[in-house]
N, C-alpha and C positions, 0 to 999 in steps of 0.2 A: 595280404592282397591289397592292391591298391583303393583308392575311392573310386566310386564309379562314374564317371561319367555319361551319363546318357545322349542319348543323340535323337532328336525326334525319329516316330513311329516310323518303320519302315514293311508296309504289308505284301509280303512276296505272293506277285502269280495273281495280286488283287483278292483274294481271299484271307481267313481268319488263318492261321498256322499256329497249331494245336501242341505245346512241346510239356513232356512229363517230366522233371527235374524228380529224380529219387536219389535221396541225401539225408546221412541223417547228423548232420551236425545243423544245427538249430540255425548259428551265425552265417553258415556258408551257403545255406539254403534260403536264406530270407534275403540274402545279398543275389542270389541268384533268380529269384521272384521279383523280386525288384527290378534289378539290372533289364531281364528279358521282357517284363511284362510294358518296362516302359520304351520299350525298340518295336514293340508293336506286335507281340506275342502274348496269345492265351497259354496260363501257366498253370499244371496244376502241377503239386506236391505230393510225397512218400517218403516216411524220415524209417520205412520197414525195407524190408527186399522181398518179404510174402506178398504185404500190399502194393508195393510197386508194380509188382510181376502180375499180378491180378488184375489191375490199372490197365496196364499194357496190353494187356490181353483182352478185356473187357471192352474197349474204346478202343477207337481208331486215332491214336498220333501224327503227327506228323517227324517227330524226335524223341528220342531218350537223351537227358545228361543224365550219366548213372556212374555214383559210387560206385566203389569197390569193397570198401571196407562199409559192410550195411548188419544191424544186430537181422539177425534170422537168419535168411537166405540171402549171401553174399552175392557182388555183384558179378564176379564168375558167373556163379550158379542162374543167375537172371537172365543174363546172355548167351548163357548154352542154351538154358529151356527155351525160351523166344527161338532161338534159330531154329531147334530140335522141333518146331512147332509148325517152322513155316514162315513164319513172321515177317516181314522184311522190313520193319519198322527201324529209319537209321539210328545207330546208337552212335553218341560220345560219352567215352568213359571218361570219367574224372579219379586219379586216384596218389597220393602221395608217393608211391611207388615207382620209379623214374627208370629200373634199371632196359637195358636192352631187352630181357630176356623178358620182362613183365608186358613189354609193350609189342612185342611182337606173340607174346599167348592170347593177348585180346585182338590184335588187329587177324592173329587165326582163328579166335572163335567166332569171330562176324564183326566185330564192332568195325566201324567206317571210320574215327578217328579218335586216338588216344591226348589225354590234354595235365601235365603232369601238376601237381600242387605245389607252391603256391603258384597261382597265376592270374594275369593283368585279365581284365573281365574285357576289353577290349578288342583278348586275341580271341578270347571266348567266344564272343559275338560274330569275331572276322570265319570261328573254324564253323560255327552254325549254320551261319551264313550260306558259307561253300559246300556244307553237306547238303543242305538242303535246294543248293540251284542244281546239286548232280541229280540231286533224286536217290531212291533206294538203288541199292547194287544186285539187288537178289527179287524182282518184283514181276520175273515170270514165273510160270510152271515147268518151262521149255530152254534149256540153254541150248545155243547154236555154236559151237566152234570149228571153223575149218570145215568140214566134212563130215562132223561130229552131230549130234540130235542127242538131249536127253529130256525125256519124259519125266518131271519130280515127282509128279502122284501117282504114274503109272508103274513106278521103279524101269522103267524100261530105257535103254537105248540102243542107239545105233550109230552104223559109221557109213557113209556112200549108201544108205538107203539098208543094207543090210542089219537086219538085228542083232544084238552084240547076248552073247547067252553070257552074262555073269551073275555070284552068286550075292546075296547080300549084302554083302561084306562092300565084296567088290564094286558095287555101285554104290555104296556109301563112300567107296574112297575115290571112285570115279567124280563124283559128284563135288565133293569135298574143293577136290582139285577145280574143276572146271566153272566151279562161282568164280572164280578171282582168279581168272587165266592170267598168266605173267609175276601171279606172288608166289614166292619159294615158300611151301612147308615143312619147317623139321619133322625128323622121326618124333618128337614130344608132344609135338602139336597134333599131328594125323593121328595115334596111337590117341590122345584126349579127344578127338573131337569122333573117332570113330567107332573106337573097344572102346571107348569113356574110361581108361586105364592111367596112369603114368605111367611113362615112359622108361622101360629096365635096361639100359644099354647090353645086357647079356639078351638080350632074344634079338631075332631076325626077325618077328611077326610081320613088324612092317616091309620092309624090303623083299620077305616072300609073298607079298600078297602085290605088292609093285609089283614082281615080275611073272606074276601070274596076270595080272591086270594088261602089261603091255603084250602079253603075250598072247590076248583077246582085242586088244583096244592099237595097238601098234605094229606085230609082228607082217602080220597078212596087210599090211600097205608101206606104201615105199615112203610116205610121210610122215615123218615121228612125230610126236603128240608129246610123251611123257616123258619128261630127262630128268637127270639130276644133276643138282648143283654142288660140287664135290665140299663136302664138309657143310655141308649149310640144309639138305635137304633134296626136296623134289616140284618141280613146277610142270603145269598143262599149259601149253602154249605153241602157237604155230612159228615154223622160224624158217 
């Protein structure tokens, strides 16, 4: 990593902005305390993934930078529970791991931006930055798409005002979809984030319960909702 350059305090929104850095290599995390705390962020630290996740939980953030590779509870594991929770605290994962396939399993389990190792502390600050003028992506109870209503706490939705009878499952993967209208989900990603399983290329699980889904959520209106994206997966989105 390079040296860091700091740049005077920059305090967003005029308030103090609260960010949890959970890391557990000693070097990259005191570079990272550093780095943040002098750009005008309150910083606290987690070199565990139990105590992070606890942290997190405990207090109100305004960010996660969060390993991946963490001793206990890995930064997977931190980022399912959080979301499994409700949470909508924005994450950046940090993790040496570069490939496609790693950085699209986190941007499906919630995380809002992935940032690969090694890296300029510069762009670091630039991706912080940006997550934090969007704000959380998940900070209703209520998603609204098209025509669409869903209740998060009620389990409930609907479509044109009519209530949509699905069965658990199926508003988990209703739901799934409808946070991140416009991103494609693999069958590996739905099948983790929903049966908490990997993903067996020999079962249909998922593509049965898709077309039992559009078959409550799509068939009975003239506007389709849920497509697929041939070889890549399935997106919720108005077209």
């Amino acid at each position: 990593m390079r040296p860091v350059q700091f740049e005077r305090p920059i305090f967003l929104a005029c308030k103090a902005v609260k960010l949890l850095i959970i890391e557990d290599e000693q070097k990259t995390c005191s570079y990272l305390r550093k780095g943040l705390s002098a750009s005008g962020f309150i910083v606290d630290v987690s070199q565990d993934g139990d105590e992070g996740l606890q942290l997190a939980i405990q207090r109100r953030y305004d960010l996660l930078v969060l390993d991946l590779m963490l001793p206990g509870r890995d930064g997977w594991s931190v980022l399912r529970q959080l979301r499994h929770l409700g949470m909508d605290t924005p994450v950046l994962l940090l993790s040496a791991m570069g490939s496609v396939t790693d950085r699209v399993r986190g941007l499906g389990l919630g995380a809002d931006d992935y940032l690969v190792k090694p890296f300029a502390f510069s762009e670091l600050l630039a991706r912080v930055r940006c997550i934090l003028r969007r704000g959380p992506s998940r900070n209703s109870d209520v998603i609204r798409i098209s025509d669409v209503e869903i209740l998060l706490s009620d389990y409930k939705a609907s479509r044109c005002g009519k209530r949509l009878d699905l069965t658990p499952k199926e508003f988990q993967l209703l739901a799934l979809l409808a946070r991140r209208p416009g991103e494609v989900f693999s069958r590996s990603i739905i099948a983790e984030q929903v049966w908490d399983m990997n993903f067996d290329s020999g079962t249909n699980v998922v593509d049965v319960h898709i077309r039992r889904l559009r078959s409550k959520v799509d068939d009975p209106f003239e506007k389709k909702l849920i497509h697929t994206v041939r070889g890549l997966g399935y997106v919720f989105e108005e077209r």
